[in-house]
C-alpha positions, 0 to 999 in steps of 0.5 A, spaced: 984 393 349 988 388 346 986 382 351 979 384 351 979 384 343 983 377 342 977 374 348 972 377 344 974 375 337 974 367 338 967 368 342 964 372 335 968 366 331 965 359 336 957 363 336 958 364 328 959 357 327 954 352 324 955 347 328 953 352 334 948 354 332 944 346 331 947 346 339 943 352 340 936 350 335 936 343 339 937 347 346 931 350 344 927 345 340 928 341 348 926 346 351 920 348 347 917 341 348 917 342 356 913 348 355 908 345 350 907 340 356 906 345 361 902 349 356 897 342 354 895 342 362 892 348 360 889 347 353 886 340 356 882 343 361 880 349 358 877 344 353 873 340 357 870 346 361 871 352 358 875 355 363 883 357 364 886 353 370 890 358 374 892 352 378 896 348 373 902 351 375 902 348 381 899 342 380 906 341 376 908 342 383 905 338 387 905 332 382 913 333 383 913 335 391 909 328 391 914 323 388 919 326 390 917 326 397 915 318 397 922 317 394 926 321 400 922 317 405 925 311 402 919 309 397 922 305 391 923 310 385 918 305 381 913 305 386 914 312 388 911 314 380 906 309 381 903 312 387 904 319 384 899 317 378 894 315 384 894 321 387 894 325 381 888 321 379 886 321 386 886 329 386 882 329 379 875 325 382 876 330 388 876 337 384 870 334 380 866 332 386 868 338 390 869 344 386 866 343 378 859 339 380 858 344 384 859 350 378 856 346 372 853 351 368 856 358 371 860 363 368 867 361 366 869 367 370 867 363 376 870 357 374 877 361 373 876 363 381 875 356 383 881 355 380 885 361 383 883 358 391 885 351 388 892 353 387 892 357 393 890 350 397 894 345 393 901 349 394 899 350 401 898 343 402 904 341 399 908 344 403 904 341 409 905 335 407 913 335 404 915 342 407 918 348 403 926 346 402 928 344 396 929 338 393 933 334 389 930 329 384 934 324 381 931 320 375 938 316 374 939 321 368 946 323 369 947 331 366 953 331 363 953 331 355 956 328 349 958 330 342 954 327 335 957 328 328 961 335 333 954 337 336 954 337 344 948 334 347 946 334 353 943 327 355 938 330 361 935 335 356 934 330 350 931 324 355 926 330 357 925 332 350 924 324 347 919 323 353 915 330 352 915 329 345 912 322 346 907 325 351 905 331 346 904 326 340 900 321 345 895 326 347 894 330 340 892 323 337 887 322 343 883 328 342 884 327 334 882 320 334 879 317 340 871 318 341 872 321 348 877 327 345 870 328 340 866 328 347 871 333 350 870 338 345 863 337 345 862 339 353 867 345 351 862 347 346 855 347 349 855 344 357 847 343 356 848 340 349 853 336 351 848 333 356 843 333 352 846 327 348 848 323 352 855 325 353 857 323 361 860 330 364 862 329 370 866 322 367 869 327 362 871 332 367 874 327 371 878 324 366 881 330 363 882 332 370 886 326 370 889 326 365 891 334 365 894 331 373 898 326 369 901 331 365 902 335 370 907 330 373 910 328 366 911 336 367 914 336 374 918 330 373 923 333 367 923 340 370 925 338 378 930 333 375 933 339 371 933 345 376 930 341 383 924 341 385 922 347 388 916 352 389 918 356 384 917 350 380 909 352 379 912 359 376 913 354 369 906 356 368 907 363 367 912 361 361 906 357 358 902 363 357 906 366 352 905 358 348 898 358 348 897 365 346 902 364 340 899 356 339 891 358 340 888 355 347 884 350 344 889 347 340 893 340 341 898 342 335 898 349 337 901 348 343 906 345 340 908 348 335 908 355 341 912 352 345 917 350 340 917 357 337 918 360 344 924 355 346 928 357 340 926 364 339 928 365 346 934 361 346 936 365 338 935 371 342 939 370 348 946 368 345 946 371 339 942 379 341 942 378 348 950 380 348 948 387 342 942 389 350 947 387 355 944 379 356 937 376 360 933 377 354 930 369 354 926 371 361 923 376 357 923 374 349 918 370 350 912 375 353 915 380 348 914 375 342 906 374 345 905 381 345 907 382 338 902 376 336 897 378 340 896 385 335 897 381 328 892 374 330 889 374 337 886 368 336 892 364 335 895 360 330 890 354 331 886 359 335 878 359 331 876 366 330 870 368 334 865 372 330 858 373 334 853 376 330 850 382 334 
């Protein structure tokens, strides 16, 4: 008991200390922005078409199966990431031509089903193409940490939270600032209207299918780079879910800030309630976190609240 009680009392005394604890913040903080930039795949299609993408999560998969795979069949890494933007590109005006053009004006729910047989076909596509074994995907990163001012950060970690960071930034003040981010809005408003005034659907479409690709690959990068690239890579989507109830699912700034509250809130929970329940509270915090949310502000935090008059 003696033992057990001298192992437990350095362990209380390292998660008091408040240089533990900015480690644990910027964990979080790092791991909140990866979720932001899942959870903006998301918030951009629906923004373009009304409708949620059941695909995102693997087209997160395929983005990475796809560089990865040039890269193990001897394709520069340079070439390699310029060739997966192509594709991604590539993929973009296919899903216009065959699965949206098609649909224009039907209801979203039938949107959403498109997608869920689109994400069955590209999962099953890559596996064609790459095969299903995992697949490790090097970025010259090396995942080894180092100490600031005696807080130990991880260099893999802070290169993907600098790089989602830029990403997220760069994308907010494009749908902010750009006229093609107020045409965006437009369509997701009114799909008629917004043809009534001029405003190009299917180039709309295609770039922020485009655009949602080349997130997804910024996406699958840092997370393949992180834990291999492998099919359960597209199950990231589902840690999204509880970004976009919090954040809103219209909103490029509530994407970041959701994804930011989760990271840290499930990282808090795990090191210092996790012990108190016997561990594993960061694969589950998150939802718990959405659920209570969803009964105080369903709309979310950036949400619009819809009032329809009866």
């Amino acid at each position: 008991m003696d033992v057990l009680h001298g192992l437990v009392a350095p362990l209380s005394d390292i998660a008091g200390s408040p240089l533990f604890f900015v480690e644990v913040l910027i964990g979080g903080i790092a791991a909140g922005l990866l979720y932001s930039l899942v959870a903006l795949g998301f918030v951009l299609i629906f923004k373009a078409s009304g409708v949620f993408n059941f695909a995102q999560g693997v087209m997160v998969l395929f983005a990475a199966l796809t560089l990865v795979g040039l890269m193990d069949r001897g394709v520069p890494a340079p070439l390699a990431l310029l060739l997966s933007i192509v594709v991604m590109v590539a993929l973009a005006f296919a899903i216009e031509r065959v699965v949206l053009r098609p649909l224009v004006n039907q209801e979203a729910i039938i949107l959403f089903m498109a997608t869920i047989g689109l994400n069955f076909f590209l999962e099953g596509f890559g596996e064609m193409l790459w095969g299903a074994n995992v697949k490790k995907l090097d970025v010259g990163i090396p995942d080894t940490s180092f100490k600031v001012a005696g807080i130990l950060v991880n260099r893999l970690e802070m290169a993907a939270a600098l790089t989602a960071a830029v990403l997220v930034t760069i994308l907010a003040v494009f749908f902010q600032k750009t006229r093609i981010g107020r045409a965006l809005r437009a369509v997701a408003d009114d799909h008629e209207a917004a043809l009534s005034v001029g405003i190009p659907l299917k180039t709309i479409w295609v770039v922020v299918w485009s655009v949602a690709g080349l997130v997804a690959l910024a996406a699958g990068v840092m997370w393949g780079a992180k834990s291999g690239v492998q099919f359960s890579l597209s199950l990231i989507a589902l840690k999204a879910l509880p970004v976009l109830i919090l954040g809103g699912l219209t909103s490029v700034p509530g994407a970041i800030a959701g994804g930011i509250i989760i990271g840290v809130g499930e990282k808090i929970a795990e090191v210092y309630w996790g012990p108190l329940v016997g561990g594993a509270i960061e694969n589950w915090f998150a939802y718990v976190l959405a659920l209570g949310f969803l009964l105080i502000r369903p709309q979310g935090l950036f949400g619009e609240r819809i009032i329809e008059r009866v």
